[in-house]
N, C-alpha and C positions, 0 to 999 in steps of 0.2 A: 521349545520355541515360545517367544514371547506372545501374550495375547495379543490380536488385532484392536484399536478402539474402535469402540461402535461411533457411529456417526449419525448427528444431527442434520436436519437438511431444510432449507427455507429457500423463498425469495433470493436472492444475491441481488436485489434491488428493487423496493430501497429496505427491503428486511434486515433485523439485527445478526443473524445467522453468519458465524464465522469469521465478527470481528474481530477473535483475538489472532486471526493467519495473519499472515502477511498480504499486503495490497496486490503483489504477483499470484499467492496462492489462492486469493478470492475471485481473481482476475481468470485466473486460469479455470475454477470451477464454472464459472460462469460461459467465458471460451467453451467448455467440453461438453459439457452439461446442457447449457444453452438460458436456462431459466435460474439452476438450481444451486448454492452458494452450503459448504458443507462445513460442520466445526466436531472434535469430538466430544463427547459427553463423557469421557472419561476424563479432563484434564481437568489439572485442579488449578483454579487461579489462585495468585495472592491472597492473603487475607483481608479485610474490609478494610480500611483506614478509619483510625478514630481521629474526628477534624475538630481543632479548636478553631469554632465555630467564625470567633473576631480576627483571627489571622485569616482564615480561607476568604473573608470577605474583604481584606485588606488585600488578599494576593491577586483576588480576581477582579479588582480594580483596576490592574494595571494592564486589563484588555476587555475592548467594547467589542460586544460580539455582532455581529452584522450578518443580516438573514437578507441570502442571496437566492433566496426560494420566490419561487410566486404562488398564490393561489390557485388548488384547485389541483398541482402535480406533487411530482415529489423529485428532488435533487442531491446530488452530492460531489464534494469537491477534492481532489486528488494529491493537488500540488499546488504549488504557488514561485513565482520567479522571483527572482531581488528586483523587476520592474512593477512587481505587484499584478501581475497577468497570472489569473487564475483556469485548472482546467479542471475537467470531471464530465458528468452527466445530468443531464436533463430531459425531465418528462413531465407532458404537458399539455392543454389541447393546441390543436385541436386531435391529433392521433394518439396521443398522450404514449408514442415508444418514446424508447431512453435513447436518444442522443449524446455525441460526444459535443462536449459546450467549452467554449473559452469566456471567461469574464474579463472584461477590462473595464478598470472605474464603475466595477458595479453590476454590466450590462450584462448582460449573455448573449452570446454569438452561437446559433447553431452550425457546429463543423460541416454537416453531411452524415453521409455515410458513404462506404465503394458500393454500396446500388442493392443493400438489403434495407434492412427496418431499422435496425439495431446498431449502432455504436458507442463507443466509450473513450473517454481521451484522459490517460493515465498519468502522464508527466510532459513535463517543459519546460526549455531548455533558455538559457539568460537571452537570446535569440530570438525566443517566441516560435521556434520550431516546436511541434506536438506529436505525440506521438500514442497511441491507443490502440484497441480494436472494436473489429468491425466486423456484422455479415453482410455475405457476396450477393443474399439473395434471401425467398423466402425459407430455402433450408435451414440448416444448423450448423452451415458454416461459417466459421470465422478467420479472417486475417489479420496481423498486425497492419498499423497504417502510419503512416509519417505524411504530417499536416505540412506547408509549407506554402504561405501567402496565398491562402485560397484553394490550394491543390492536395486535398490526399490521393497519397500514392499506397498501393498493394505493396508490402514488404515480402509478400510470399510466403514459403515452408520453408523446412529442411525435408520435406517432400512427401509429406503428411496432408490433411486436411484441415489444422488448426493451427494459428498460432496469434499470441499475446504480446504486446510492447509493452513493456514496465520503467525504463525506463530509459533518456536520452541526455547527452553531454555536451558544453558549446560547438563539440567538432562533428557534430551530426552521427557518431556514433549511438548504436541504440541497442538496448539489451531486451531480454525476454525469454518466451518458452514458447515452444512449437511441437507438433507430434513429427516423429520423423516417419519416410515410407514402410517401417516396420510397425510402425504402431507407438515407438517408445518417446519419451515426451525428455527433451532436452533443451539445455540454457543454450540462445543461440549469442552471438553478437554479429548486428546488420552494421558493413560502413562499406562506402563507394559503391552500393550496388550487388554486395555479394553477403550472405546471409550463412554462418558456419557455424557448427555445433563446438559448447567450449567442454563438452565429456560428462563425465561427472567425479564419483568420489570412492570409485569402484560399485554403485550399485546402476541401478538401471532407470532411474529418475534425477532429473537436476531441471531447475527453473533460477534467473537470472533475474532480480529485481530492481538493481538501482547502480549508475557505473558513475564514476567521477571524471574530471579533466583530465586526469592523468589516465584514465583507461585501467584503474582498477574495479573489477565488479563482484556485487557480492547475491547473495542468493542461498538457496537451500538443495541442497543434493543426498539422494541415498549411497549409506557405504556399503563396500562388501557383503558386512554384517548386516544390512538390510535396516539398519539407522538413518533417520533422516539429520541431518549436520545442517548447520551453518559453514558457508565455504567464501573465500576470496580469493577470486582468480584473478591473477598479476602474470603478464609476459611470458601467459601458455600455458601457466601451471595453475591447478586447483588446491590451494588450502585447504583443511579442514579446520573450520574455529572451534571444534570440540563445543561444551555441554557446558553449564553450569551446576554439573555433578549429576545429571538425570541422562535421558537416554534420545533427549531430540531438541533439536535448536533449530533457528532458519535466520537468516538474514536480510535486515529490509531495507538499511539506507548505507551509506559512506558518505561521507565527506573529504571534499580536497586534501585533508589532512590524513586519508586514509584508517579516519576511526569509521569503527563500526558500529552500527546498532542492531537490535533484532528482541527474539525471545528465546527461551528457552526453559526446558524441565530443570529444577532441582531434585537433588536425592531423597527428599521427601515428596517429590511428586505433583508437588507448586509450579505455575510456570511465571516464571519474571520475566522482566526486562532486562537487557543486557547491555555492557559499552564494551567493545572491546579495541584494544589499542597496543602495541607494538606485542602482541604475543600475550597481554594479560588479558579477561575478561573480569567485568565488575557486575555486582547486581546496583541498579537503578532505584531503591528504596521501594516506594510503593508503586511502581510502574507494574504493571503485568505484562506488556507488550512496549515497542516502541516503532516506530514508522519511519520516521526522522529524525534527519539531524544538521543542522546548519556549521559554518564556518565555526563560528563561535563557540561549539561544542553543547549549545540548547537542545535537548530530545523533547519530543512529543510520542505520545502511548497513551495508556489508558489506564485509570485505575477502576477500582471496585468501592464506592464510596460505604458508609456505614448504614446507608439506609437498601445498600442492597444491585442501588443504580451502577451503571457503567458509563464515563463522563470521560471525556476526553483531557487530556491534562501536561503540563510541560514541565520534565526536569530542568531547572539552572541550579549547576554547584550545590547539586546537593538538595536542594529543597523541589522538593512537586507540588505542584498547584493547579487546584482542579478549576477546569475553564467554565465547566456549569454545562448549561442547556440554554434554550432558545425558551425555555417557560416547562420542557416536557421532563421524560424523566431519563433519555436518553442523549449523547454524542461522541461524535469517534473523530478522530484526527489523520490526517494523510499525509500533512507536508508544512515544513515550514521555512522560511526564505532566511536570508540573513541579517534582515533587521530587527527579526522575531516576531513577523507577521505569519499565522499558522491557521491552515485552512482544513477544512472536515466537513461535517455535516451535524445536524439535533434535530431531536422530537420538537416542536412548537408546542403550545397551549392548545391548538386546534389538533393537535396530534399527527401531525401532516411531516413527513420527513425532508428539510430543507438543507438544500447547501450553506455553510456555515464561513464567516471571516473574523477571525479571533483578532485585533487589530491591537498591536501593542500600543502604551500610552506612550 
C-alpha cells in the first residue's frame, strides 16, 4: 500500500497554504473544514526557473497589474468574464468576514451571503450569473449559491450538509462538490433546479471544477486503485485523463474547445502543469499548476521563480511569463477571459493580501 502524504494545513484565506490544488479542492477544504485550507508536503514542484532577467521584464510589460484590494483587509479574485466582471472574496471592516464580491470597473459589490458570515463567489458566467459558497448560519455549514440580479439562491446537497460551486456555463448550468447523505463527497451538476451526483472513476471521491458551453466538465476523482485522476465527463460518462507518468492529476479548467488544463505528478515525483487535448496530455514548461484557460488556448498557473517565490504566470505558445507581485513576494492566478485579462491575487509592499487584475496591454 502506497504511503498517505502528510499534509500541511493554514488559513485557506487569505493564506498561501494549498496553492498548488486546484480552485474546487481549496474550495472544498474550506466548504468542510470551515477555516482550514490543506496542501501536501510531500509533493515536489517543478524546479525553480532560471529568468533572463531583460526578457521577463520585457514580458511582464505587456500587463499592468491592478490592485483591487483596499486597506486595512485582505482579498482575492477567482474568475473573470470576457465583460471584464470580476468575482472572488472580500474581507474587510468593518466585520472584516470574507464575503463573496463581484468587481465591475474596479468597484466591489458585496454579494451577501444565505444568512451566515461567510461566503465566497468562485466563477461567472458571460451572463454575469455567479456562482460560490456560502454558510447557512453561525455553524459550519455550507451551501453552494447561484447569484442572479441581486438574489442568491441555496443550491442545496446531494443530501449531505456541504456543498461548493466551482463552476457555472452561459446556460446556467453549474458544477461542484457536495457530501452526499452517507458522508461521501461527489461531483454534482445543478441545471433547472435539480442537483445530481455525476459518479466518479470507480473510487469513492470525485469533485467537479469548471464545465463549458457544451456541457463538458472536468474535475478530479478517486479510481478503484484509490488514485486521485484528472476526469472529463461528456454525456454521462466519466474519463479518466490519466497522469503525466506519476500517480495523481486533477483537473481545473476546459475550454469551449474542450482542452483541458490542470496538474499533475511526474515519474520523478515533480508536479507540473498539464494541457490536455484530443486524448494527448503535454507538460506546460515551467508551469507547476494551471487554473485556466481561455478560447485562445492562453493558461494561467504558477511557477516557482529562482529566488524561491511563487508568482502567478501565463503560458502563450510556448513561452511562460511571470506576472510578478503587487510589490510582495507572493501571487496566484484563478482565471482568465478571452482577451487575456487574468485575475488572482499578491502580497503588496505592506504585506497585505490583495485581489489582483493582470490587465493585458
Amino acid at each position: 500500500m502506497s504511503k498517505e502524504p502528510s499534509r500541511r494545513c493554514g488559513p485557506a484565506f487569505p493564506g498561501k497554504a494549498g496553492i498548488n490544488s486546484s480552485l474546487v479542492t481549496l474550495l472544498w477544504a474550506s466548504a468542510t473544514l470551515g477555516v482550514m485550507a490543506c496542501g501536501s508536503d510531500d509533493a515536489v514542484t517543478a524546479p525553480p526557473i532560471a529568468v533572463d532577467q531583460a526578457a521577463a521584464a520585457a514580458a511582464m510589460a505587456a500587463y499592468t497589474a491592478v490592485d483591487l484590494g483596499g486597506p486595512g483587509g485582505a482579498s482575492t479574485a477567482f474568475a473573470i468574464n470576457p465583460a471584464g466582471q470580476i468575482v472572488g472574496q472580500n474581507q474587510g471592516p468593518p466585520s472584516f468576514q470574507s464575503h463573496a464580491a463581484l468587481w465591475v470597473n474596479g468597484v466591489p459589490r458585496d454579494l451577501g451571503t444565505l444568512g451566515g458570515p461567510s461566503s465566497s463567489a468562485t466563477a461567472i458566467n458571460t451572463v454575469g450569473q455567479v456562482v460560490g459558497l456560502s454558510s447557512l448560519g453561525p455553524g459550519a455549514r455550507r451551501h453552494a449559491f447561484l447569484w442572479i440580479h441581486g438574489v442568491m439562491r441555496d443550491l442545496g446537497t446531494l443530501g449531505g450538509v456541504y456543498s461548493a460551486a466551482a463552476g457555472i456555463n452561459r446556460n446556467g448550468q453549474v458544477v461542484g462538490a457536495s457530501l452526499t447523505k452517507a458522508g461521501l463527497t461527489r461531483a454534482f451538476l445543478w441545471e433547472n433546479g435539480v442537483m445530481r451526483s455525476l459518479g466518479t472513476l470507480g473510487g469513492n471521491y470525485s469533485a467537479a471544477a469548471a464545465i463549458n458551453q457544451a456541457g463538458q466538465i472536468v474535475g478530479s476523482s478517486t479510481t478503484a486503485g484509490g488514485r486521485t485522476h484528472a476526469f472529463l465527463w461528456a454525456n454521462g460518462h466519466m474519463r479518466d485523463l490519466g497522469t503525466l507518468g506519476g500517480t495523481t492529476s486533477s483537473a481545473a479548467a476546459i475550454n469551449q474547445w474542450g482542452q483541458v488544463v490542470g496538474s499533475s505528478t511526474t515519474a520523478d515525483g515533480q508536479t507540473h502543469a498539464f494541457l490536455w487535448e484530443n486524448g494527448v496530455r503535454k507538460k506546460l514548461g515551467a508551469l507547476t499548476d494551471a487554473f485556466g484557460i481561455n478560447p485562445a488556448g492562453q493558461v494561467v498557473g504558477s511557477i516557482l521563480t529562482a529566488k524561491q517565490e511563487r508568482h502567478g504566470a501565463v503560458w502563450i505558445n510556448g513561452v511562460v511569463t511571470d506576472l510578478g507581485t503587487l510589490g510582495g513576494d507572493f501571487s496566484q492566478v484563478g482565471g482568465i477571459n478571452p482577451i487575456g485579462d487574468i485575475v488572482g491575487a499578491s502580497v503588496t509592499t505592506a504585506g497585505e493580501f490583495h485581489a489582483t487584475l493582470w490587465k493585458r496591454q
